[in-house]
PDB file of N, CA, C and O in Angstrom, chain B, residues numbered from 101:
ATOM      1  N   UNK B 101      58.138 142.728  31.558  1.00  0.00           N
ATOM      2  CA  UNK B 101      58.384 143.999  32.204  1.00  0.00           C
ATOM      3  C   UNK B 101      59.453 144.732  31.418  1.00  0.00           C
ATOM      4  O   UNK B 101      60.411 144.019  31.118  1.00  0.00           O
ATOM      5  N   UNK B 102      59.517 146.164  30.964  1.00  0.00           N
ATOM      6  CA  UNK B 102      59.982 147.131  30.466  1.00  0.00           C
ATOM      7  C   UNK B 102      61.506 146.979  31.207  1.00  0.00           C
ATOM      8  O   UNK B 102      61.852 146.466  32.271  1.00  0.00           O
ATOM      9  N   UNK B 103      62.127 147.561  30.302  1.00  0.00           N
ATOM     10  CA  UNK B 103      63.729 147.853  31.488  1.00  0.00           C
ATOM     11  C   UNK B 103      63.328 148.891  32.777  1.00  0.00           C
ATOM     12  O   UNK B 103      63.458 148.777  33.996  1.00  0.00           O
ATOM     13  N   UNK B 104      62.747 150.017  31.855  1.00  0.00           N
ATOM     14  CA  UNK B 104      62.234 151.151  32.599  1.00  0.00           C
ATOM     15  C   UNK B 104      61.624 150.854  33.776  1.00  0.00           C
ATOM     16  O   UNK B 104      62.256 151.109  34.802  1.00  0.00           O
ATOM     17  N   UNK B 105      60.508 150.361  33.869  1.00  0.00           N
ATOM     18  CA  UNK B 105      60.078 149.370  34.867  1.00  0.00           C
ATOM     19  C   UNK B 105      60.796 148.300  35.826  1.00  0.00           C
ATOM     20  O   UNK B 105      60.555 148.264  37.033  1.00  0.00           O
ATOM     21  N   UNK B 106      61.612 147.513  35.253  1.00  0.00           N
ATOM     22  CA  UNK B 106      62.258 146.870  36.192  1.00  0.00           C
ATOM     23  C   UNK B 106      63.253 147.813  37.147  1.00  0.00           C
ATOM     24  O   UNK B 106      63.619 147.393  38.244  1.00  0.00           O
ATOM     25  N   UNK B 107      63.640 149.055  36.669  1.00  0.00           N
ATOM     26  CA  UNK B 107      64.633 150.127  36.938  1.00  0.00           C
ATOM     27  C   UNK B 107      63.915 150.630  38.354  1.00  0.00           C
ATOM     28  O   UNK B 107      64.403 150.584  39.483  1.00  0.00           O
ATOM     29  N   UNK B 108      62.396 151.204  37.883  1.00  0.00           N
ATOM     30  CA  UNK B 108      61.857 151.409  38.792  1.00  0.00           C
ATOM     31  C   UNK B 108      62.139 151.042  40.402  1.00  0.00           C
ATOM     32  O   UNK B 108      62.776 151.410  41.389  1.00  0.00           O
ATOM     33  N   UNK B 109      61.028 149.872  39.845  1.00  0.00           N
ATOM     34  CA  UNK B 109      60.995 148.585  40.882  1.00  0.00           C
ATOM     35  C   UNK B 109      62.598 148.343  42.049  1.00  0.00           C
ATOM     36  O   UNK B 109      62.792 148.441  43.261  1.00  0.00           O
ATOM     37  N   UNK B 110      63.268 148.073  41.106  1.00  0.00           N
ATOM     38  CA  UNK B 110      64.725 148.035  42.192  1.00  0.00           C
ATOM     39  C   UNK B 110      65.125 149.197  42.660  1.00  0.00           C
ATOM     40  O   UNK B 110      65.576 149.181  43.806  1.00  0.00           O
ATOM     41  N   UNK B 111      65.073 150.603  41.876  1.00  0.00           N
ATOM     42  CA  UNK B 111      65.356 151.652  42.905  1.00  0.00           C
ATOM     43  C   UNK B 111      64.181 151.818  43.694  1.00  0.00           C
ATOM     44  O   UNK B 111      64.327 152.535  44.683  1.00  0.00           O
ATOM     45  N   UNK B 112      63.079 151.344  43.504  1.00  0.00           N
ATOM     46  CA  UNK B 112      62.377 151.430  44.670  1.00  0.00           C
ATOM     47  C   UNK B 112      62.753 150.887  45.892  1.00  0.00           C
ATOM     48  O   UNK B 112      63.028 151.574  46.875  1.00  0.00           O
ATOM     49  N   UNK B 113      62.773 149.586  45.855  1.00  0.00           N
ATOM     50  CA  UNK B 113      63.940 148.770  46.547  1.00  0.00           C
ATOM     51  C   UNK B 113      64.871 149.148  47.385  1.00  0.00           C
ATOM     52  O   UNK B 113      64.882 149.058  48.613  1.00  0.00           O
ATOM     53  N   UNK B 114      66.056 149.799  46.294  1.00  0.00           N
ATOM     54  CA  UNK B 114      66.937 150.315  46.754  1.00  0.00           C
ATOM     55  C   UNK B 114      66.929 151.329  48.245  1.00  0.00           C
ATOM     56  O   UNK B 114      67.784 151.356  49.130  1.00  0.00           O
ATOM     57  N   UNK B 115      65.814 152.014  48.154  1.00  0.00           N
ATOM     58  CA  UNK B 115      65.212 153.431  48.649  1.00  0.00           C
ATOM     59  C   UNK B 115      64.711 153.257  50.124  1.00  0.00           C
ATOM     60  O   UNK B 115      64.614 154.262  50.829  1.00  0.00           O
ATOM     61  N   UNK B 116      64.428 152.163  50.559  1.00  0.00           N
ATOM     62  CA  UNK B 116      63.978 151.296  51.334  1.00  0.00           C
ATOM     63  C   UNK B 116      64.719 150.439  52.036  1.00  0.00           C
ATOM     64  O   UNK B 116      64.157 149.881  52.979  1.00  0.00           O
ATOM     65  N   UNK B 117      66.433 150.058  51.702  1.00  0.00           N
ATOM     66  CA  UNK B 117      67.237 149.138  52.651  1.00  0.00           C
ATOM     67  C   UNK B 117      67.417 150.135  53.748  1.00  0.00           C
ATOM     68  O   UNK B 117      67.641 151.345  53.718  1.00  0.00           O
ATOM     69  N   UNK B 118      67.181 148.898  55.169  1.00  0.00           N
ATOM     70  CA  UNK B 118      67.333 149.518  56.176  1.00  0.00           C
ATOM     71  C   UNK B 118      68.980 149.909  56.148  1.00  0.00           C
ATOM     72  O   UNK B 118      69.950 149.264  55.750  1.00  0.00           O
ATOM     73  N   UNK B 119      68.882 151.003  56.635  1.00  0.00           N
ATOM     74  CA  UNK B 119      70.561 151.954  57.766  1.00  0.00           C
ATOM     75  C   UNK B 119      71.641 150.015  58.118  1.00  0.00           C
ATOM     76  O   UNK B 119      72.722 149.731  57.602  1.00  0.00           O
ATOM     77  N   UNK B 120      71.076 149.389  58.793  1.00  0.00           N
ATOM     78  CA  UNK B 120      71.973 148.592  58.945  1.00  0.00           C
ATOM     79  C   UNK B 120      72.993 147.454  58.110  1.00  0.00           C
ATOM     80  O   UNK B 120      74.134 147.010  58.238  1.00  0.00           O
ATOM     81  N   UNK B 121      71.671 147.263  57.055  1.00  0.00           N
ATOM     82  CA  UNK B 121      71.838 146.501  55.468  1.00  0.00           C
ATOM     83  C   UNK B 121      73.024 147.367  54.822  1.00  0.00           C
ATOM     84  O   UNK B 121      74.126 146.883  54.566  1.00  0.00           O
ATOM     85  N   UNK B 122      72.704 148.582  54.611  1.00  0.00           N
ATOM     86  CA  UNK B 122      73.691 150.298  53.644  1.00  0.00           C
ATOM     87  C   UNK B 122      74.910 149.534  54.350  1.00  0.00           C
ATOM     88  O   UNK B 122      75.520 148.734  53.641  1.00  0.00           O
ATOM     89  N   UNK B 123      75.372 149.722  55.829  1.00  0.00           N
ATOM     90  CA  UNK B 123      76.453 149.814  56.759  1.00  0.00           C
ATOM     91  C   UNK B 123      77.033 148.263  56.326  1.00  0.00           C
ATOM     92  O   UNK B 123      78.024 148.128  55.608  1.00  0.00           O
ATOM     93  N   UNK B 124      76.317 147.210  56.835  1.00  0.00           N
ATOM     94  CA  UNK B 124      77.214 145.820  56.305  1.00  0.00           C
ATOM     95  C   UNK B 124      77.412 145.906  55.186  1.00  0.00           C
ATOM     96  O   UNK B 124      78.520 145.409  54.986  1.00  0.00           O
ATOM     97  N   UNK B 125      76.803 146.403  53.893  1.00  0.00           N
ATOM     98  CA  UNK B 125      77.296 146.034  52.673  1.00  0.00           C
ATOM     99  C   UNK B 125      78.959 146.432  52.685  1.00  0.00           C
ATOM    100  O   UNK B 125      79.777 145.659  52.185  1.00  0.00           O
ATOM    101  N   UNK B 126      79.323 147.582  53.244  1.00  0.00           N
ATOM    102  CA  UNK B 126      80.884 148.114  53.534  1.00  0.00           C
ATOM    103  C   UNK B 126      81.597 147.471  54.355  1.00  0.00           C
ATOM    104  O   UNK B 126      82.708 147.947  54.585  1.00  0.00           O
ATOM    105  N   UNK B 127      81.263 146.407  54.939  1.00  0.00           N
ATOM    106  CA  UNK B 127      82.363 145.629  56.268  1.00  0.00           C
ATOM    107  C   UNK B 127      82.679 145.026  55.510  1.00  0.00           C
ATOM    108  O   UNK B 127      82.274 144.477  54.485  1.00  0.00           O
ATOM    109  N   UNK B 128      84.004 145.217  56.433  1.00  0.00           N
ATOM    110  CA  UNK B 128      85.138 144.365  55.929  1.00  0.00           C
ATOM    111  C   UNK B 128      84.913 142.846  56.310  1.00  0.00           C
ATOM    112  O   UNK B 128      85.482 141.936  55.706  1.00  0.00           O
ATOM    113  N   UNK B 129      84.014 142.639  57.390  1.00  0.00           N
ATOM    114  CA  UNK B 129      83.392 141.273  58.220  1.00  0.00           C
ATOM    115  C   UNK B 129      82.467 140.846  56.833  1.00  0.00           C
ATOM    116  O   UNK B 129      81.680 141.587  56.244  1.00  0.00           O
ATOM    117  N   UNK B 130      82.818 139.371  56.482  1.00  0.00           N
ATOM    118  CA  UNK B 130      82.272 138.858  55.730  1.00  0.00           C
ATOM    119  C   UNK B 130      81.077 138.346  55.532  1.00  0.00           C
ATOM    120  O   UNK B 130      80.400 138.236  54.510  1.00  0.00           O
ATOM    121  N   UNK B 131      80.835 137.944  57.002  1.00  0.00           N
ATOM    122  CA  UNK B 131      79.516 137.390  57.825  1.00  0.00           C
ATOM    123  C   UNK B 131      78.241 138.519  57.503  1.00  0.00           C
ATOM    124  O   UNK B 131      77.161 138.209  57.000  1.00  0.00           O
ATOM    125  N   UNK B 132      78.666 139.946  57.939  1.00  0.00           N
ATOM    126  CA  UNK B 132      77.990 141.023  57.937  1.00  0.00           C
ATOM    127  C   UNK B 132      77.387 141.183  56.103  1.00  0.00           C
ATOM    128  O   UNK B 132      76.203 141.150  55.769  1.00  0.00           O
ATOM    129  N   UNK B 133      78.340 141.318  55.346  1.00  0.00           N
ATOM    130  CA  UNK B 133      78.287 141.366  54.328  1.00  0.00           C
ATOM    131  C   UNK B 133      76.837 140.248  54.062  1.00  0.00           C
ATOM    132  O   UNK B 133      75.679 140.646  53.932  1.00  0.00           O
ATOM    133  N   UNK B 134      77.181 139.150  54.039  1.00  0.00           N
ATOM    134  CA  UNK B 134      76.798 138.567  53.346  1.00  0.00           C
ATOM    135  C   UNK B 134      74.777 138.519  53.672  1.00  0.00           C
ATOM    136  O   UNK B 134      73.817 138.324  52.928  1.00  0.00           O
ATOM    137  N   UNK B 135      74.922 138.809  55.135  1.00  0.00           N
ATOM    138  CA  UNK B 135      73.291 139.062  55.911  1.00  0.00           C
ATOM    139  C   UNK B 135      72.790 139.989  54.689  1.00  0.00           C
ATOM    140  O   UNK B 135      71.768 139.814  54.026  1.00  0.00           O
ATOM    141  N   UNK B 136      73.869 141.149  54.525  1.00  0.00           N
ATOM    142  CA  UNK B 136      73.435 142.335  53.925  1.00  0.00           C
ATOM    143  C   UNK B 136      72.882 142.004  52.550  1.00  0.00           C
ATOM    144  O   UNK B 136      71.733 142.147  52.133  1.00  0.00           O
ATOM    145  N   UNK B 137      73.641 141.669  52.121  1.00  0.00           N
ATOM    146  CA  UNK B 137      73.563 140.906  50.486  1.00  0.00           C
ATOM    147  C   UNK B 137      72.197 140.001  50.230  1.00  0.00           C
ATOM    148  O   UNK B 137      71.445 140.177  49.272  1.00  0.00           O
ATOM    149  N   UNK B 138      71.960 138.703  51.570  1.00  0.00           N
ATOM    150  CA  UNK B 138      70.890 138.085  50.966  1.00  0.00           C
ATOM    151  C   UNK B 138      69.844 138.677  51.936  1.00  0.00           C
ATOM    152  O   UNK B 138      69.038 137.836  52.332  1.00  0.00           O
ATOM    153  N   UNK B 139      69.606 140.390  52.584  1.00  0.00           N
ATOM    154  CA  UNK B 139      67.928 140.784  52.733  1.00  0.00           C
ATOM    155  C   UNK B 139      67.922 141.614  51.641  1.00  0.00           C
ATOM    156  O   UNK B 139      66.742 141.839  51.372  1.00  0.00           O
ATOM    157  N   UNK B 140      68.902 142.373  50.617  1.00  0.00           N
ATOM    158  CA  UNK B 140      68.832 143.179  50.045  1.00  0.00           C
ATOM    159  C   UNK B 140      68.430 142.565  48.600  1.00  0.00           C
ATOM    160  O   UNK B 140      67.976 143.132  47.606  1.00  0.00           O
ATOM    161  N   UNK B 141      68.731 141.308  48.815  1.00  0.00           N
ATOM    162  CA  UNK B 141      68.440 140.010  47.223  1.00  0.00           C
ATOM    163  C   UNK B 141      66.828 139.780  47.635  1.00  0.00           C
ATOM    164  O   UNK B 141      65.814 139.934  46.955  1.00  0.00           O
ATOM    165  N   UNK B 142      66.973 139.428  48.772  1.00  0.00           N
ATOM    166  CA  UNK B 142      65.585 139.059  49.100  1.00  0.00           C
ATOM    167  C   UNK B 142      64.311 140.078  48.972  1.00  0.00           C
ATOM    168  O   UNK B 142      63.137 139.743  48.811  1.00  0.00           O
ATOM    169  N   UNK B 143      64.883 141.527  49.094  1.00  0.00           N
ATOM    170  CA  UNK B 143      63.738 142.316  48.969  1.00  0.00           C
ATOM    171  C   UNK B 143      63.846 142.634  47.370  1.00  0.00           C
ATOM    172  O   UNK B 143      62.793 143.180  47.040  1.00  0.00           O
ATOM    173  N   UNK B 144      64.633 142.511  46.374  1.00  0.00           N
ATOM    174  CA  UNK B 144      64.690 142.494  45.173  1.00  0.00           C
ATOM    175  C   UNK B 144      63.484 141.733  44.954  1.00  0.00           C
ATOM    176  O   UNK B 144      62.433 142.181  44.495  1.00  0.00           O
ATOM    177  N   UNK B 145      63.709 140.577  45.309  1.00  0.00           N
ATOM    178  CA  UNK B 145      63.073 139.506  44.318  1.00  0.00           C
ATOM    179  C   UNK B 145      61.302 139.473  45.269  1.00  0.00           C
ATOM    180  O   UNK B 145      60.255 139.190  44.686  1.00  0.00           O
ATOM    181  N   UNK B 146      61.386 139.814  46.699  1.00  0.00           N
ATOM    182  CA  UNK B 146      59.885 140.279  46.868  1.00  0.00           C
ATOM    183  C   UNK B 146      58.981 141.189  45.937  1.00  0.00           C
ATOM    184  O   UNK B 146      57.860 140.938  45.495  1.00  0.00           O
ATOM    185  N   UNK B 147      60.132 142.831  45.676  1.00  0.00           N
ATOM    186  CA  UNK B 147      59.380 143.867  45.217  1.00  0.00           C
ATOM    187  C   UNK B 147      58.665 142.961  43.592  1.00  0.00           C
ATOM    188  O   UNK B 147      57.577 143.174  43.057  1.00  0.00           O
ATOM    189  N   UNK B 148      59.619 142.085  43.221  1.00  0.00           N
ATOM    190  CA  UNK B 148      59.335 141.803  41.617  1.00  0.00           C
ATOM    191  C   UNK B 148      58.352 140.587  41.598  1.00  0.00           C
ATOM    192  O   UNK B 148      57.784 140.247  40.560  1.00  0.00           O
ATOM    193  N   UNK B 149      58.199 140.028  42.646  1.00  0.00           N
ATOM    194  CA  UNK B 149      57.242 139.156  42.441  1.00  0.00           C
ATOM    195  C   UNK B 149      55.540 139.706  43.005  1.00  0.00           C
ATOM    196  O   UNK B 149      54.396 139.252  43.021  1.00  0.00           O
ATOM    197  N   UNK B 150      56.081 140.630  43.311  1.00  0.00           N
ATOM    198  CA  UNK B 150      54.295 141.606  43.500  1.00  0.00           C
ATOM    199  C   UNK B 150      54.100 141.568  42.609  1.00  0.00           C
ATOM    200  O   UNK B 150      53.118 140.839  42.467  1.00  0.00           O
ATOM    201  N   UNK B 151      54.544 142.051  41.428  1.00  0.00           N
ATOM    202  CA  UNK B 151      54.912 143.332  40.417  1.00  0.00           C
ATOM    203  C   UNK B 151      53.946 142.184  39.355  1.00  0.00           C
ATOM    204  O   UNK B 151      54.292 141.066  38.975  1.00  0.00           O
ATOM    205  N   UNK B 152      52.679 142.908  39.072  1.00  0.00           N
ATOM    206  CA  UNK B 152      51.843 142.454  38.485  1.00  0.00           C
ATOM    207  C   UNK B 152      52.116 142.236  36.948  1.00  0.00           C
ATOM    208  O   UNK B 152      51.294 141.786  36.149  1.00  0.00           O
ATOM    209  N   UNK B 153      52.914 142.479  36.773  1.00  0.00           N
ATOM    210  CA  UNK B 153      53.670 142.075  34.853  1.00  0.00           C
ATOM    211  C   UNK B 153      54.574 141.828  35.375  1.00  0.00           C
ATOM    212  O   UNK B 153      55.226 141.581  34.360  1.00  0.00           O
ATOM    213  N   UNK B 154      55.478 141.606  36.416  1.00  0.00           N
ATOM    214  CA  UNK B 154      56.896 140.268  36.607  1.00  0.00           C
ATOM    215  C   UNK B 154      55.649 139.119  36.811  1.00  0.00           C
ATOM    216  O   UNK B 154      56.299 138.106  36.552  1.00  0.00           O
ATOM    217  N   UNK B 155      54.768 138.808  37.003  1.00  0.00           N
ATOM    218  CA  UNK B 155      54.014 137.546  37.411  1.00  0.00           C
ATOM    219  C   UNK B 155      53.620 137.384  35.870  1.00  0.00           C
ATOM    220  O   UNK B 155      54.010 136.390  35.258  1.00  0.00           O
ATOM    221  N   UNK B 156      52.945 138.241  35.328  1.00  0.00           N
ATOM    222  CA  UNK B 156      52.269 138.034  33.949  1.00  0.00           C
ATOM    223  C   UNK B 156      53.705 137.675  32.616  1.00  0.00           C
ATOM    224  O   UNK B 156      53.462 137.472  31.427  1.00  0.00           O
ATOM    225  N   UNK B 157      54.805 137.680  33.093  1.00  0.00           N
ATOM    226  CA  UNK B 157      55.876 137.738  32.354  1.00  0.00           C
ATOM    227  C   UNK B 157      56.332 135.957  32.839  1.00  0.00           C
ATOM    228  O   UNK B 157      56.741 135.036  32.132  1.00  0.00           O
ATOM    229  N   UNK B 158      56.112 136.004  33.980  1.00  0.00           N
ATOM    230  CA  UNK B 158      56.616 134.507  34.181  1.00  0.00           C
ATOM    231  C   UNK B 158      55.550 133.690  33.921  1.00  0.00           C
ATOM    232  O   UNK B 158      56.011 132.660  33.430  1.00  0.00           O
ATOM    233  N   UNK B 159      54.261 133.620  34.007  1.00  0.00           N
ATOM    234  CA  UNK B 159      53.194 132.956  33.075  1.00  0.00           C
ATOM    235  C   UNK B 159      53.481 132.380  31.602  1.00  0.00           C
ATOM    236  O   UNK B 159      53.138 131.301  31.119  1.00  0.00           O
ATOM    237  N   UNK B 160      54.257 133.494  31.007  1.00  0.00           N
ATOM    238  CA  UNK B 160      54.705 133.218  29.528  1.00  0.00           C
ATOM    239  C   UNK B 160      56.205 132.384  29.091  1.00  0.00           C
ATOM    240  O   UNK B 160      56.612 131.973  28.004  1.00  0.00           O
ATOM    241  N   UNK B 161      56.788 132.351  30.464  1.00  0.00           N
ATOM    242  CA  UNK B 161      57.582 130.846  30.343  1.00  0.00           C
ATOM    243  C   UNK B 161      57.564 130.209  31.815  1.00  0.00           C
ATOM    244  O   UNK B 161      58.176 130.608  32.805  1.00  0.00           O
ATOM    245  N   UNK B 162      56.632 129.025  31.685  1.00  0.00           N
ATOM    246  CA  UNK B 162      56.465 128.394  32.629  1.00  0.00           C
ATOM    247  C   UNK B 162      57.762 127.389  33.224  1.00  0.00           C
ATOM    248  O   UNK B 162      58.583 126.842  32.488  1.00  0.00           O
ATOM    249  N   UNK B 163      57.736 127.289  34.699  1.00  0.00           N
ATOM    250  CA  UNK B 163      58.379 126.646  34.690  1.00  0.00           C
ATOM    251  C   UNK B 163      58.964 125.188  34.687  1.00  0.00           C
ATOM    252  O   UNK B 163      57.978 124.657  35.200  1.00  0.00           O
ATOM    253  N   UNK B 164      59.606 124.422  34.542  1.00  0.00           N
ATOM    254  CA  UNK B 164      59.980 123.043  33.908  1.00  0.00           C
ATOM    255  C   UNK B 164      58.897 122.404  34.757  1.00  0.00           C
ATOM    256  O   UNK B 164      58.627 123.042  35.775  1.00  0.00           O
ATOM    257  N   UNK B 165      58.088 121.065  34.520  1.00  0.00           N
ATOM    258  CA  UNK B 165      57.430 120.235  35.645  1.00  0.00           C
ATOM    259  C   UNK B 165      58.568 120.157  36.912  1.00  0.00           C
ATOM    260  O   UNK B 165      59.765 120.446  36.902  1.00  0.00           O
ATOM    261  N   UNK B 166      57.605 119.593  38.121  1.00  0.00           N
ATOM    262  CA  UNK B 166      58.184 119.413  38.957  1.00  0.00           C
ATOM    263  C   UNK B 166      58.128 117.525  39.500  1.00  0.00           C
ATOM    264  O   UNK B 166      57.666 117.259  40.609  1.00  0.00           O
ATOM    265  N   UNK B 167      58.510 116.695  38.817  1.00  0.00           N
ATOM    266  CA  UNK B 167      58.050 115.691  39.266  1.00  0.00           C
ATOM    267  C   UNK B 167      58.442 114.858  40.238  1.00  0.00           C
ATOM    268  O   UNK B 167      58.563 113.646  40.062  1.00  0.00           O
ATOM    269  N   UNK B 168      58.668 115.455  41.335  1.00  0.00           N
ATOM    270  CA  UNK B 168      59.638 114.898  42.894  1.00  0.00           C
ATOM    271  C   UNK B 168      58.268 114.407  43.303  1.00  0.00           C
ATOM    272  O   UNK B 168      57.284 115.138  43.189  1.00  0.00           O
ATOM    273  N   UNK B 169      58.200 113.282  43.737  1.00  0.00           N
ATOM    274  CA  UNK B 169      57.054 112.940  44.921  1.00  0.00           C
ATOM    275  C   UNK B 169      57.009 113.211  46.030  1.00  0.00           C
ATOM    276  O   UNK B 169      57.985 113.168  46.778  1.00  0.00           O
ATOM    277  N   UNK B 170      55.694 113.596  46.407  1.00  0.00           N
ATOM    278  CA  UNK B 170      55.529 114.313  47.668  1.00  0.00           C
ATOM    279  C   UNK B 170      55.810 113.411  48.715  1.00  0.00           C
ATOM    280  O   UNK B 170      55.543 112.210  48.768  1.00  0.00           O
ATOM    281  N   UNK B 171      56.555 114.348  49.800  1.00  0.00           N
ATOM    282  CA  UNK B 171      56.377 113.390  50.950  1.00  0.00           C
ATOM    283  C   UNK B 171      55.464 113.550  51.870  1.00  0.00           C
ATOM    284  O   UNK B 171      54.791 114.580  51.845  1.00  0.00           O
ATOM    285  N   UNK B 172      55.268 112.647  52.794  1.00  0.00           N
ATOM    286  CA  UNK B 172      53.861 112.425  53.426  1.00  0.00           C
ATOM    287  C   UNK B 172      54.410 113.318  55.483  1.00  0.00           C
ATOM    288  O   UNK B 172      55.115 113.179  56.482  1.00  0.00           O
ATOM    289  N   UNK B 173      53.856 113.763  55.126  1.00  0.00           N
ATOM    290  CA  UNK B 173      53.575 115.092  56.354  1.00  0.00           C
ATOM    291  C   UNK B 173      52.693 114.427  57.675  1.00  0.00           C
ATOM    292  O   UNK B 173      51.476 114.247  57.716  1.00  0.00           O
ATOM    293  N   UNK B 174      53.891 114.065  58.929  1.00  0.00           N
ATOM    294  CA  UNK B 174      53.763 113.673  60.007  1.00  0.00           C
ATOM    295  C   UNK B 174      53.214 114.782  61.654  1.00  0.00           C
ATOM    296  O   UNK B 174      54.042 115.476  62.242  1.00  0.00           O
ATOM    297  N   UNK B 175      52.344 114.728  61.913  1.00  0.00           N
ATOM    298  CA  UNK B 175      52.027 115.575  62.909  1.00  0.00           C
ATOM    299  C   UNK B 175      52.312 114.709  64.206  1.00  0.00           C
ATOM    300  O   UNK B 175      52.123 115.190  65.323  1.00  0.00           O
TER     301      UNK B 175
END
């Protein structure tokens, strides 16, 4: 993905935090802050994983194996 493009993408983002997210990012309450911080991370990293060349970009470095064994799933 382009800079230009990634620029996009996050002010798109940006454009879109709810009124209450804007308001905690400014408290002085740390707690508040921090809600604010990880929906506003979280919708970052949603908008970019749509983002049909952030997917085609992470294809081209895969990531490390994962070799944890599964655990076995109790109902």
């Amino acid at each position: 993905m382009r800079q230009d493009q990634l620029l996009h993408e996050v002010a798109a983002v940006l454009q879109r935090v709810p009124q209450w997210a804007r308001i905690d990012m400014a408290s002085p309450d740390a707690l508040l802050r921090a809600r604010a911080e990880d929906t506003l991370a979280a919708m970052i990293v949603a908008a970019l994983t749509e983002s049909s060349e952030w997917i085609a970009d992470r294809r081209a470095y895969p990531p490390p194996p994962f070799d944890h064994p599964s655990l076995p799933l109790e109902g």
